[in-house]
C-alpha positions in Angstrom: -61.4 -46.4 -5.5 -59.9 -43.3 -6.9 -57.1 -41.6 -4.6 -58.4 -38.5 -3.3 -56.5 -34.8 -4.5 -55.6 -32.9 -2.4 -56.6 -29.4 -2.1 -54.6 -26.3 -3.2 -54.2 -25.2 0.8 -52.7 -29.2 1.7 -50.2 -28.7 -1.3 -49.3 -24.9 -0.3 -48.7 -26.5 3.2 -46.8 -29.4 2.4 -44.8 -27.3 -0.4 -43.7 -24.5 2.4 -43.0 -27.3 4.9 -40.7 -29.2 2.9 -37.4 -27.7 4.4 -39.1 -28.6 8.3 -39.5 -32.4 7.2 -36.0 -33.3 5.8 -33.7 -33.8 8.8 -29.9 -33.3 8.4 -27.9 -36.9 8.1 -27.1 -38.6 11.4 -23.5 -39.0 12.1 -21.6 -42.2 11.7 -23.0 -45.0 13.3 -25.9 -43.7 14.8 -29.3 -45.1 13.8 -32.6 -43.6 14.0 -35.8 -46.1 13.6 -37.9 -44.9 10.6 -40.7 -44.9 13.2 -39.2 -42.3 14.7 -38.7 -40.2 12.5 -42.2 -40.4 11.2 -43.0 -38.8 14.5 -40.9 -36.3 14.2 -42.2 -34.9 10.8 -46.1 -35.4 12.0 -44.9 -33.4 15.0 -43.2 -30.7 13.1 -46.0 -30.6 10.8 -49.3 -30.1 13.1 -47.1 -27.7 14.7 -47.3 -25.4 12.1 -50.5 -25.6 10.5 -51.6 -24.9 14.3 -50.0 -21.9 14.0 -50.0 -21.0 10.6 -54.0 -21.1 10.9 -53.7 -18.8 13.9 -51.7 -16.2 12.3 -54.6 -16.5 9.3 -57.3 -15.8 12.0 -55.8 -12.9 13.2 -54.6 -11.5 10.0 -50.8 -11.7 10.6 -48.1 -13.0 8.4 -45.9 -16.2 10.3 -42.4 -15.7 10.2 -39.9 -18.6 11.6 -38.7 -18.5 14.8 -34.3 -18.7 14.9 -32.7 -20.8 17.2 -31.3 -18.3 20.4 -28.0 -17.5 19.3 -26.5 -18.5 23.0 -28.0 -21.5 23.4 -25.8 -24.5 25.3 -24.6 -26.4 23.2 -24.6 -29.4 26.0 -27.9 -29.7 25.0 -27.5 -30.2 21.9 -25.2 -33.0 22.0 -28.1 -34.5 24.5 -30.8 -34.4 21.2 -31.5 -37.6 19.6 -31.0 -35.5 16.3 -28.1 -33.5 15.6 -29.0 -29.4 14.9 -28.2 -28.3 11.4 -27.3 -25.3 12.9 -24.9 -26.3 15.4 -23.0 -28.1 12.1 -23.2 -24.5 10.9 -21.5 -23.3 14.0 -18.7 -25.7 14.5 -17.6 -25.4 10.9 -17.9 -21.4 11.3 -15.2 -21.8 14.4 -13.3 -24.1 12.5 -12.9 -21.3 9.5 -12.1 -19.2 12.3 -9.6 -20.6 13.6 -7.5 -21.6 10.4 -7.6 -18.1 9.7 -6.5 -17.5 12.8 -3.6 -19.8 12.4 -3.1 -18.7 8.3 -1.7 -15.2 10.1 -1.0 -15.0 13.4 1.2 -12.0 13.6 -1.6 -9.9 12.2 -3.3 -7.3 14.4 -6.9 -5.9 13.4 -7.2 -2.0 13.0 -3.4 -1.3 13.8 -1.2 0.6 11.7 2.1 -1.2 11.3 5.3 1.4 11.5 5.8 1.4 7.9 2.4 2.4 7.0 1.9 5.4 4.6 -0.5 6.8 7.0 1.8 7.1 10.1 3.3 10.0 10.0 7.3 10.0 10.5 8.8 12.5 12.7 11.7 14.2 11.5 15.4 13.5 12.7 18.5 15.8 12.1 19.1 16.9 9.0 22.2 17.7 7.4 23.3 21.6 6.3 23.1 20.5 3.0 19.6 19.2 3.2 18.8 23.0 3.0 21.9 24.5 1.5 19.5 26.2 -1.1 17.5 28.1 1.6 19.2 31.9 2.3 19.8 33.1 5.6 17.7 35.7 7.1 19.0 38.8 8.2 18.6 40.0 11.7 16.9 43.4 12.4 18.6 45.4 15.1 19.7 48.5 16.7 20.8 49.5 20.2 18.1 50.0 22.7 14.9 48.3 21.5 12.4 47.4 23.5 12.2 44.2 23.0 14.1 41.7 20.4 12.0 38.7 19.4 14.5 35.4 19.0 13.0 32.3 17.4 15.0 28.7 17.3 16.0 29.4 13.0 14.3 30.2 10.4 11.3 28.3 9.2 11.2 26.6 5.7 8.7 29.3 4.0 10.3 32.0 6.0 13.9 31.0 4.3 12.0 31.0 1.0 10.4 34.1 1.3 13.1 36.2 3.0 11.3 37.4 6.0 11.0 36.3 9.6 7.6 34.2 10.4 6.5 34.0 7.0 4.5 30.8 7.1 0.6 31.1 6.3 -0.3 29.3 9.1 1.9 31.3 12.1 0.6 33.6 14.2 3.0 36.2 15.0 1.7 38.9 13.3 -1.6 38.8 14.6 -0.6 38.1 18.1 1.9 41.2 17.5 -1.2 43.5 16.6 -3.7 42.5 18.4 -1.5 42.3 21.9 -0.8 46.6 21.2 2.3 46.1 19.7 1.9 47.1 16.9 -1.2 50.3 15.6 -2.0 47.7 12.6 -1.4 44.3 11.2 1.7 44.0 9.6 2.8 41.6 6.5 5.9 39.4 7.0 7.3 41.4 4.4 7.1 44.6 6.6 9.6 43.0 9.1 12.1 45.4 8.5 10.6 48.7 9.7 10.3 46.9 12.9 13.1 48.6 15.0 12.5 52.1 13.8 8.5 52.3 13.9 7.5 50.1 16.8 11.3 49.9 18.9 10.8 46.0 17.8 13.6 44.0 17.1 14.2 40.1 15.3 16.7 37.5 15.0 17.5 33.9 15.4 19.5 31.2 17.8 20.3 29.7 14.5 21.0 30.9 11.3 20.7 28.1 8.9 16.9 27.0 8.0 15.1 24.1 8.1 11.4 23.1 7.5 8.5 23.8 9.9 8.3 23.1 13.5 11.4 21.0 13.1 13.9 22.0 15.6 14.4 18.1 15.5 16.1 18.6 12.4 19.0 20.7 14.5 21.1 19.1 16.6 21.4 19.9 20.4 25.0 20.8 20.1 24.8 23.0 17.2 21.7 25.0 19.3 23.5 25.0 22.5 26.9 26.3 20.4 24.5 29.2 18.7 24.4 30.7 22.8 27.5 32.7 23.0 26.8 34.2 19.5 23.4 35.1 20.6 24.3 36.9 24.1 27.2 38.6 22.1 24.5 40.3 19.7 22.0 41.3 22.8 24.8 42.5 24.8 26.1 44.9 21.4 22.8 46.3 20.8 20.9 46.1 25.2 17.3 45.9 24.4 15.1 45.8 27.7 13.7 42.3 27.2 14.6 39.4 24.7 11.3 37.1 24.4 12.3 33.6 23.2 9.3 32.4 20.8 8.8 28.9 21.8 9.8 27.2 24.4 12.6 24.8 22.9 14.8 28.0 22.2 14.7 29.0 26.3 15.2 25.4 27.2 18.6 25.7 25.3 19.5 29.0 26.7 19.0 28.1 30.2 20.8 24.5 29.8 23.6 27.0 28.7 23.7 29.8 30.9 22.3 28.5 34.2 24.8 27.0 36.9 24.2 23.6 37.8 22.1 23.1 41.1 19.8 26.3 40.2 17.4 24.4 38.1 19.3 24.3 35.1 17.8 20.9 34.3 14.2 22.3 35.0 11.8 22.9 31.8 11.5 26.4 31.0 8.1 28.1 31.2 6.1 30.9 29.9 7.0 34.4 31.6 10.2 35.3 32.5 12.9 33.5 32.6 15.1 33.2 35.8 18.5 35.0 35.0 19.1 38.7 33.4 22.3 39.7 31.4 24.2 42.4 33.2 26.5 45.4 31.7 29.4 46.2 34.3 29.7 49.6 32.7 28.1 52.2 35.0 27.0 54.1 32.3 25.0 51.7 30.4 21.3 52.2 29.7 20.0 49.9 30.2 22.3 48.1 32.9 20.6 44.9 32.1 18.1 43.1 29.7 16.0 40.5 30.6 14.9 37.1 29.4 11.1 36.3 28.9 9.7 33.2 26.6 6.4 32.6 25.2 4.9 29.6 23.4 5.6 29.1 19.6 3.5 30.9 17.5 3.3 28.1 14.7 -0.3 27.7 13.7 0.5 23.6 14.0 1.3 23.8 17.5 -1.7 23.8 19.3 -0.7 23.4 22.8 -2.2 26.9 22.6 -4.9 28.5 21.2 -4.2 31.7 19.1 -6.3 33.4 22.0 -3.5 32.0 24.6 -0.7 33.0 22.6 -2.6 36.8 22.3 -2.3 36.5 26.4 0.7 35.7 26.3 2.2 38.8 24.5 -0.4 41.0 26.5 1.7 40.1 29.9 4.8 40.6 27.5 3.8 44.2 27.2 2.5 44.7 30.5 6.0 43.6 32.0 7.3 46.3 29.6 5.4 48.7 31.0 6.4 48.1 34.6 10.0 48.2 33.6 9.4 52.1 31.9 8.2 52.9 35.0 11.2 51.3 37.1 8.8 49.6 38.9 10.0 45.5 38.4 12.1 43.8 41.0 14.9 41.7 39.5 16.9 41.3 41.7 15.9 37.6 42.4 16.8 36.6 38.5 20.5 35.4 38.3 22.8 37.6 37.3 24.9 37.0 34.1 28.1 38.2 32.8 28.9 38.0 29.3 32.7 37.5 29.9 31.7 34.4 31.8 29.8 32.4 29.2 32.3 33.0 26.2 
């Protein structure tokens, strides 16, 4: 008698269930009767074309079903038949781990201290790192209002020739827009300062250095820039010298304050707690004091520009209190100018 063909559905079927009737290889010296394993692909096989001819009746496509990702793995060492993807698993973990032990000093998603892309901070720098950078002058005369002092000269300032140069600073437009000044002035407009607007500029330190770097000075050659500094206020008296940034008044008060009077405390925005006294009776005026603000540098941003603009609005509001004779100082400590030289 002939041997029946099958038809095209029985081959489709066996053909797709192919990969569920090959089993993976049983370890070493364990044996599986063939009788069993019969059973196994008959099983796996009515299983699903049960299903398969569900999904037909109801129009929808089957898809296979993946092993849980979490299951216990205690059952699988319990199966009769070892899970091809359990193999999968252990040999993943073994990859793993070899890796693991290939580099063990590596950390994931760290940069290491010599990366490119860490920046460095600066440390001191020599005077003849910027021996090609001028000097800026100071502009000065007796009786100013007010003399801004910054830490030295910045970089671009040095390049350029005039005080707070750099694109990026703020000075100018915390100047104007505080009432300082009646318009916006250019860096290169510094000069007209003292006679137009009673303003006055200078510097702790003379020599330049680049931006926001006052790193690249040392502590002794800021704190030996003091008794230059009180020399020049006490020469010309303005009312107020306003340190911009607070590193400069952390040096001046580690200089001029006695010890036991919170020398060693971190100077703040405002004024500062000691005033530079003239012993001559006819001085005007008998004293000038010290007030400090944040740095203006457009990468400092402790401060928003709108802070710093505060901050030179209660500058020139303590101004006007002192026009009108009207500020108390005598809890500041008094300084004498023969004493710190």
């Amino acid at each position: 008698m002939a041997p029946k063909h099958k038809s095209t559905d029985e081959e489709e079927v066996l053909s797709e269930t192919s990969g569920i009737t090959e089993q993976p290889e049983a370890p070493e010296g364990f044996k599986v009767s063939e009788r069993f394993q019969a059973s196994l692909t008959r099983f796996a096989f009515a299983h699903w074309r049960s299903s398969n001819q569900k999904s037909k009746a109801h129009g929808k496509t089957t898809t296979t079903r993946r092993r849980p990702r979490n299951q216990d793995h205690a059952k699988e060492s319990d199966s009769l038949v070892p899970s091809s993807s359990g193999v999968m698993d252990l040999r993943t973990r073994k990859r793993s781990m070899s890796a693991l032990e290939e580099s063990p000093n590596q950390s994931v998603g760290r940069l290491e201290p010599g990366s490119p892309s860490k920046k460095q901070k600066r440390g001191y720098a020599e005077p003849s790192t910027y021996a090609h950078l001028r000097e800026l002058r100071d502009h000065l005369r007796s009786g100013l209002e007010v003399v801004f002092c910054g830490i030295n000269p910045g970089q671009t300032s040095a390049e350029k020739g005039h005080h707070f140069a750099g694109p990026t600073n703020h000075f100018w437009s915390c100047l104007h827009e505080s009432g300082f000044t009646i318009r916006l002035l250019r860096p290169q407009e510094d000069f007209i300062l003292p006679e137009q607007f009673s303003i006055g500029m200078m510097n702790l330190v003379d020599r330049p250095t680049a931006e926001v770097s006052q790193s690249e000075l040392s502590k002794a050659e800021q704190i030996a820039g003091v008794p230059a500094l009180l020399v020049k206020i006490a020469t010309h008296r303005p009312k107020i010298v306003c340190f911009v940034g607070l590193g400069i008044a952390d040096i001046v008060k580690s200089k001029v304050m006695p010890a036991g009077k919170g020398r060693k405390m971190k100077a703040a925005i405002g004024i500062q707690p000691y005033k530079l006294q003239y012993q001559d009776e006819q001085a005007c005026p008998k004293e000038t004091l010290f007030y400090a603000v944040s740095s203006t540098s457009g990468r400092v941003v402790t401060y928003q520009k709108k802070d710093k603009v505060n901050q030179f609005k209660a500058l020139k509001s303590v101004l006007e209190t002192l026009r009108n004779n009207n500020f108390d100082t005598s809890p500041l400590h008094a300084l004498q100018l023969n004493d710190l030289q």
